[in-house]
OpenMM code with the backbone's topology and positions (N, CA, C; nanometers):
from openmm import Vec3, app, unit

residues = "UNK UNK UNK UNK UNK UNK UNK UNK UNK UNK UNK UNK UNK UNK UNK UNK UNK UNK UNK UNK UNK UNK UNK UNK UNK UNK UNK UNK UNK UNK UNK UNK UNK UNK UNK UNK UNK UNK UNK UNK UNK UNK UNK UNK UNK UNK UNK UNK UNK UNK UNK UNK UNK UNK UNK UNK UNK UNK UNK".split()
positions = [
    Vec3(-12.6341, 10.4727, 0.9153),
    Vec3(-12.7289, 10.3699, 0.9552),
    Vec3(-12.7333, 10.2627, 0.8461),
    Vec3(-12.7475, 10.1522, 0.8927),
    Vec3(-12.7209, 10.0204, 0.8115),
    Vec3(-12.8886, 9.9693, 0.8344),
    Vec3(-12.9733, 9.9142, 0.7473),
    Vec3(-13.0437, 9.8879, 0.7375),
    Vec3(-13.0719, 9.6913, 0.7238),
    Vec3(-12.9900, 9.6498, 0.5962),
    Vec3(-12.9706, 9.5293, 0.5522),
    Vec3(-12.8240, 9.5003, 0.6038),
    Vec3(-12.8342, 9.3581, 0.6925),
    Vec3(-12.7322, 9.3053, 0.7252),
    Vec3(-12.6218, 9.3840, 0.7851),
    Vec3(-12.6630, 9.4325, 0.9265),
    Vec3(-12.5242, 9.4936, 0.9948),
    Vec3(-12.4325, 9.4473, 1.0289),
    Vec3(-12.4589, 9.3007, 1.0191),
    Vec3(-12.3334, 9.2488, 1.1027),
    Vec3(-12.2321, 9.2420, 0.9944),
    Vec3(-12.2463, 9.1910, 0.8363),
    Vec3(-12.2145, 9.1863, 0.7482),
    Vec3(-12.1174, 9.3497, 0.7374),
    Vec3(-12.1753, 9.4640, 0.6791),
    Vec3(-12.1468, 9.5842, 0.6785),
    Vec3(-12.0233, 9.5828, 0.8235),
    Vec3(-12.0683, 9.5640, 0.9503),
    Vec3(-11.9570, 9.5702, 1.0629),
    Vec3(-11.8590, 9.5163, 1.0688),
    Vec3(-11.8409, 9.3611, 0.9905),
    Vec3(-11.7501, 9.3441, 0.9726),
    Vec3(-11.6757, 9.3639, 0.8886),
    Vec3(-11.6572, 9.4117, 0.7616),
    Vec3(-11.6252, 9.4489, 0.6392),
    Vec3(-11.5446, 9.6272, 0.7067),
    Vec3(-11.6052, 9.6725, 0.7781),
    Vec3(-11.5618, 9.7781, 0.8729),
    Vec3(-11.4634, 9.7763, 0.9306),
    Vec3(-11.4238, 9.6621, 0.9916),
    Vec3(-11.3293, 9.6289, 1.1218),
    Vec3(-11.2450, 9.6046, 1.0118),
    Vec3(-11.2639, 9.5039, 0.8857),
    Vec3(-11.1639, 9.4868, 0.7939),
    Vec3(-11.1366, 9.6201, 0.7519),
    Vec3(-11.1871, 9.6752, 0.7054),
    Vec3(-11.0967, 9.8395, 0.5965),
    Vec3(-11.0113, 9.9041, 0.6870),
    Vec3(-11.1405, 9.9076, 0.8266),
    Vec3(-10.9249, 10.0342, 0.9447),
    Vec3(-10.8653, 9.9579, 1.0305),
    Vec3(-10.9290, 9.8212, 0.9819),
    Vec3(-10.8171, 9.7055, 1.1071),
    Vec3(-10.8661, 9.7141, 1.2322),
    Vec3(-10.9489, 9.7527, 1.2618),
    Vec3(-11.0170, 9.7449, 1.4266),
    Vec3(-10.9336, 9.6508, 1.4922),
    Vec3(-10.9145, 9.6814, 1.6207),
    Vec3(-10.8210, 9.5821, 1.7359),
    Vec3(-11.0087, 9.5284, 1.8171),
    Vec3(-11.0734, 9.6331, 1.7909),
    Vec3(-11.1941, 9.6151, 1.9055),
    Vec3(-11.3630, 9.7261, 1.8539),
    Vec3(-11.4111, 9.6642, 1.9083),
    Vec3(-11.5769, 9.7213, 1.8106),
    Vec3(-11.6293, 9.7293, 1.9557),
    Vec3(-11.6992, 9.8449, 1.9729),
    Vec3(-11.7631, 9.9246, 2.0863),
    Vec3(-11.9003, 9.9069, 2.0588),
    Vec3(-12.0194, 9.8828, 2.1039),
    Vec3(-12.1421, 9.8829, 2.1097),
    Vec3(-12.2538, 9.9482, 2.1976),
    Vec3(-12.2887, 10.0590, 2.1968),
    Vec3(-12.3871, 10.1176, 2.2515),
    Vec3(-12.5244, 10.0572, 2.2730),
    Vec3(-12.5966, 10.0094, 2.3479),
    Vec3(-12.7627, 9.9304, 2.3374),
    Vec3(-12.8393, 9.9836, 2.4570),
    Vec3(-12.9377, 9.9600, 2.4287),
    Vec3(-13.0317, 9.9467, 2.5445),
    Vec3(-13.0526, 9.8382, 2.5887),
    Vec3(-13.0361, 9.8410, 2.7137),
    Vec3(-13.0155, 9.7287, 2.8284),
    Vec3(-13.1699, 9.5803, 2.7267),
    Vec3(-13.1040, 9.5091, 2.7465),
    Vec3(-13.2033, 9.3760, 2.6669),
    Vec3(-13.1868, 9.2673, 2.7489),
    Vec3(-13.2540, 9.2521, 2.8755),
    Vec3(-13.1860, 9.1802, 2.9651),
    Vec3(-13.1861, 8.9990, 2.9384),
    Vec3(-13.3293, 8.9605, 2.8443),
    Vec3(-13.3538, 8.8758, 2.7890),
    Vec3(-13.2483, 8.7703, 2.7253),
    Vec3(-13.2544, 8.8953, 2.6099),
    Vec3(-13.2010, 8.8461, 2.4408),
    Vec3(-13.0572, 8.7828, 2.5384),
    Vec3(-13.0152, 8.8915, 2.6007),
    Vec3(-12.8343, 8.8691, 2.6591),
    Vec3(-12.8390, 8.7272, 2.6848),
    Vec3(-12.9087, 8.7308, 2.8308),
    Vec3(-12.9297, 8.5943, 2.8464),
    Vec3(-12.9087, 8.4606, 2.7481),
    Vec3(-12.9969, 8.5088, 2.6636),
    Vec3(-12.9439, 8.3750, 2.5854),
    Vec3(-12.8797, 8.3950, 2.4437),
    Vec3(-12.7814, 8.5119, 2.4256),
    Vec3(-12.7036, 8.5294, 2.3510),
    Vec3(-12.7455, 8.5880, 2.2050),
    Vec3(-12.8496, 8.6513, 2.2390),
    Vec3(-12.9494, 8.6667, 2.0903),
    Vec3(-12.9060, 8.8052, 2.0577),
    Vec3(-12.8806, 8.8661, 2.1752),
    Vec3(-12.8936, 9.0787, 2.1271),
    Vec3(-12.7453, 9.0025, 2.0428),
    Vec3(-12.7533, 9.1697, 2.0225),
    Vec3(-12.7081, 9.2111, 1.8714),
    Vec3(-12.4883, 9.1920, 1.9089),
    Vec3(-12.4905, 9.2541, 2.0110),
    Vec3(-12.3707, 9.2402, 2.0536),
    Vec3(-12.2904, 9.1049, 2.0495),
    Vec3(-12.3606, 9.0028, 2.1308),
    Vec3(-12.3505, 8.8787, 2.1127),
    Vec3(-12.3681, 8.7824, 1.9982),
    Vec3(-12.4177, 8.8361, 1.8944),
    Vec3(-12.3665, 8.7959, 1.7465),
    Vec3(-12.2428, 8.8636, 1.6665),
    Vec3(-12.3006, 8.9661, 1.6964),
    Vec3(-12.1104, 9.0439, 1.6511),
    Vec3(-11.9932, 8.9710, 1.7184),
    Vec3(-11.9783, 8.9287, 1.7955),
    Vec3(-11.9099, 8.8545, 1.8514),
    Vec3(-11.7881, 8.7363, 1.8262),
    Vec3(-11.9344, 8.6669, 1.7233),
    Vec3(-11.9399, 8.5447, 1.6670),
    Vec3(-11.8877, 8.5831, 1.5103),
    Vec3(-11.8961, 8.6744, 1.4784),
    Vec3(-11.8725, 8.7248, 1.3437),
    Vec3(-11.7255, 8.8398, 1.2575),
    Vec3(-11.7580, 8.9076, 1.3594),
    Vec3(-11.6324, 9.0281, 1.3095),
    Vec3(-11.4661, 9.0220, 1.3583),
    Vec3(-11.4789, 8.9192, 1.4556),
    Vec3(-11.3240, 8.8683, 1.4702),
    Vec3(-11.2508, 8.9414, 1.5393),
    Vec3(-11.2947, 9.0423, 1.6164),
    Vec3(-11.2262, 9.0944, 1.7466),
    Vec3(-11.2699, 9.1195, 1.8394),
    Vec3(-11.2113, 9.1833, 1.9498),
    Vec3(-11.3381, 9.1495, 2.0649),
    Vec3(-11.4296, 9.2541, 2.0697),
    Vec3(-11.5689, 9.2447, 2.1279),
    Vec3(-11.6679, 9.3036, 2.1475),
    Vec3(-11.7010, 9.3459, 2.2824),
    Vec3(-11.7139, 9.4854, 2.3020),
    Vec3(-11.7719, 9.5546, 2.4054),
    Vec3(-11.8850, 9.6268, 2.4368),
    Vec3(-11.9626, 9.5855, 2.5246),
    Vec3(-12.1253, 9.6456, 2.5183),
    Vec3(-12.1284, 9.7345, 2.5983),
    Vec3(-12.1471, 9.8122, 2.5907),
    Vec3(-12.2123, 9.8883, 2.6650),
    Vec3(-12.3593, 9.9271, 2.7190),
    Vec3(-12.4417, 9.9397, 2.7826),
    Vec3(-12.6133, 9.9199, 2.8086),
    Vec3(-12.5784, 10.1234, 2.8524),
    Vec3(-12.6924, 10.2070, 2.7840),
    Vec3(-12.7565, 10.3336, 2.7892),
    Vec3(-12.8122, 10.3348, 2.8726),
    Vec3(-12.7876, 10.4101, 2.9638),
    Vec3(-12.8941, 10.4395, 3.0554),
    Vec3(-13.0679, 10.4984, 3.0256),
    Vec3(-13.1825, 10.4298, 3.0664),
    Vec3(-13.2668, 10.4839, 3.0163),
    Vec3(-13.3208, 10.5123, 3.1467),
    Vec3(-13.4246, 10.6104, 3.1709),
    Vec3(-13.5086, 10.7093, 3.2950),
    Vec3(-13.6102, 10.6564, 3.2693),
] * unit.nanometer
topology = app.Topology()
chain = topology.addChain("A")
for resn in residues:
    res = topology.addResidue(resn, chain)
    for name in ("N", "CA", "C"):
        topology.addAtom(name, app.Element.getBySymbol(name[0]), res)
């Protein structure tokens, strides 16, 4: 768990094993998406490969 600056830490990640692609687990944020704010959609903008979200099912 990353506390300070994940996106920072995530990308520095993708750099050390070369990531082709960064997977993202969330809870559905139907909002933030919208206008590009969740967390996925800044990784995006940052770590330099492509990004895949995935939304958790919640009950």
């Amino acid at each position: 768990m990353v506390a300070h600056d994940p996106l920072r830490k995530l990308t520095e990640l993708v750099d050390q094993v070369k990531a082709d692609e960064v997977v993202v687990l969330a809870a559905p944020q139907w909002i933030e998406g919208l206008f590009h704010r969740d967390w996925a959609s800044q990784a995006r903008h940052k770590v330099g490969v492509p990004v895949l979200q995935l939304f958790a099912q919640q009950d």
